[in-house]
C-alpha positions in Angstrom: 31.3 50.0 -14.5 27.7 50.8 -16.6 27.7 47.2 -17.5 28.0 46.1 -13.8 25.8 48.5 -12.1 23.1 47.7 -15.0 23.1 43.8 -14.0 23.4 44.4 -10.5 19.8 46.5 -10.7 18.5 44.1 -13.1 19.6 41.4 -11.0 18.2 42.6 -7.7 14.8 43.7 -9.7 14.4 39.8 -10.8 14.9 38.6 -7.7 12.9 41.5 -5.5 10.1 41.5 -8.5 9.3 37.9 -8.1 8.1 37.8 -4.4 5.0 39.8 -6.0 4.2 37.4 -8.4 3.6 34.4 -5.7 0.1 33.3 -4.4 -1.3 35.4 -2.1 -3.6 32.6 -0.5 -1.9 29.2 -0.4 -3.7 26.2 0.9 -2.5 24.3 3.5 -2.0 20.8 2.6 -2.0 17.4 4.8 1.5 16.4 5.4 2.9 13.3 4.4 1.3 10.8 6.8 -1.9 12.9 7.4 -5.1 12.0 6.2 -7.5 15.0 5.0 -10.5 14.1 5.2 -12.1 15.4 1.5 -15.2 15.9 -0.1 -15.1 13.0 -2.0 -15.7 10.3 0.4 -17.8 12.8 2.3 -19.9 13.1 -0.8 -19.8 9.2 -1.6 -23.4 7.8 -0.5 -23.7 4.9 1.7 -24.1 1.6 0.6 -25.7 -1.0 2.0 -24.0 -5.0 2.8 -26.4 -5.8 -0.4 -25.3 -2.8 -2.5 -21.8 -3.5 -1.3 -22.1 -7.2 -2.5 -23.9 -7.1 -5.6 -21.3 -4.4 -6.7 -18.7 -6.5 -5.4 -20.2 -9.5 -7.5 -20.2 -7.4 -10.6 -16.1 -6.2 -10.3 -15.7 -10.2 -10.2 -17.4 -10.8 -13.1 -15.7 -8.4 -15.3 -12.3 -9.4 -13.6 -13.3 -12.9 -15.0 -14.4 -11.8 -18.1 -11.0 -10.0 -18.2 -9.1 -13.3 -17.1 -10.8 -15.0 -20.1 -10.4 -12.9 -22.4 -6.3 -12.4 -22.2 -5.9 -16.5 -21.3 -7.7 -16.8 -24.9 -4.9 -14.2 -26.7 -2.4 -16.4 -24.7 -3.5 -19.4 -26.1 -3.4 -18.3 -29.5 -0.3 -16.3 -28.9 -1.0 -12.6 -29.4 -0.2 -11.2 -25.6 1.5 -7.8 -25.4 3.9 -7.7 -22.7 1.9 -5.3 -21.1 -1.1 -7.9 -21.3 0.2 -10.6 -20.0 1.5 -8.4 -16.7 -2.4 -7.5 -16.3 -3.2 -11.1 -16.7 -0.3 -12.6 -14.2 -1.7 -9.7 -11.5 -5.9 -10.3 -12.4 -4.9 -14.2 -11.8 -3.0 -13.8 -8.1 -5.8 -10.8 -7.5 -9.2 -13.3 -8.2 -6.6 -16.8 -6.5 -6.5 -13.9 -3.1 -9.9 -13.1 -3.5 -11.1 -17.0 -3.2 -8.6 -17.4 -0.3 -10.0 -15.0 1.7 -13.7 -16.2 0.8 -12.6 -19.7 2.0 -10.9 -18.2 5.4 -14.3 -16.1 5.9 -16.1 -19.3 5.3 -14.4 -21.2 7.5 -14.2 -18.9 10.2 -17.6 -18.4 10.4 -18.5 -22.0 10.8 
């Protein structure tokens, strides 16, 4: 009877004792399917089309340089596995990009 009475109060002190130890002041956050709108892009300065461009022009270049690079391990046969998944998604992601540029192109015109 000790033994029971002692785990029924230890019991019912473990589960009464944690409510105390929760967060007094939980943040709300954005449910699934909201968008919050946070400080980052808040903080994030404007570009302009040239800023947006020349960075633009610069993530192609070192997607290229990428692209090389791996085709060259291929070649001489020293692609990881994990390698040559970057290089098969870098190759459809820069053959997308120069689709797009020739739909813009020709829309344009």
């Amino acid at each position: 009877m000790k033994h029971i009475l002692t785990a029924l109060l230890a019991t019912g002190l473990l589960l009464g004792g944690t409510t105390g130890l929760r967060a007094e002041d939980q943040t709300e956050k954005p449910k699934s399917g909201e968008k919050g709108e946070g400080k980052r892009r808040a903080e994030r300065p404007k570009l302009t089309p040239e800023e947006r461009a020349k960075r633009a022009a610069k993530a192609k270049e070192r997607a290229e340089a990428k692209l090389k690079e791996l085709k060259e391990k291929q070649a001489a046969g020293k692609l990881t596995d994990e390698e040559a998944k970057q290089l098969e998604r870098l190759t459809k992601r820069l053959e997308n990009a120069g689709k797009a540029k020739g739909k813009a192109t020709t829309e344009t015109k």
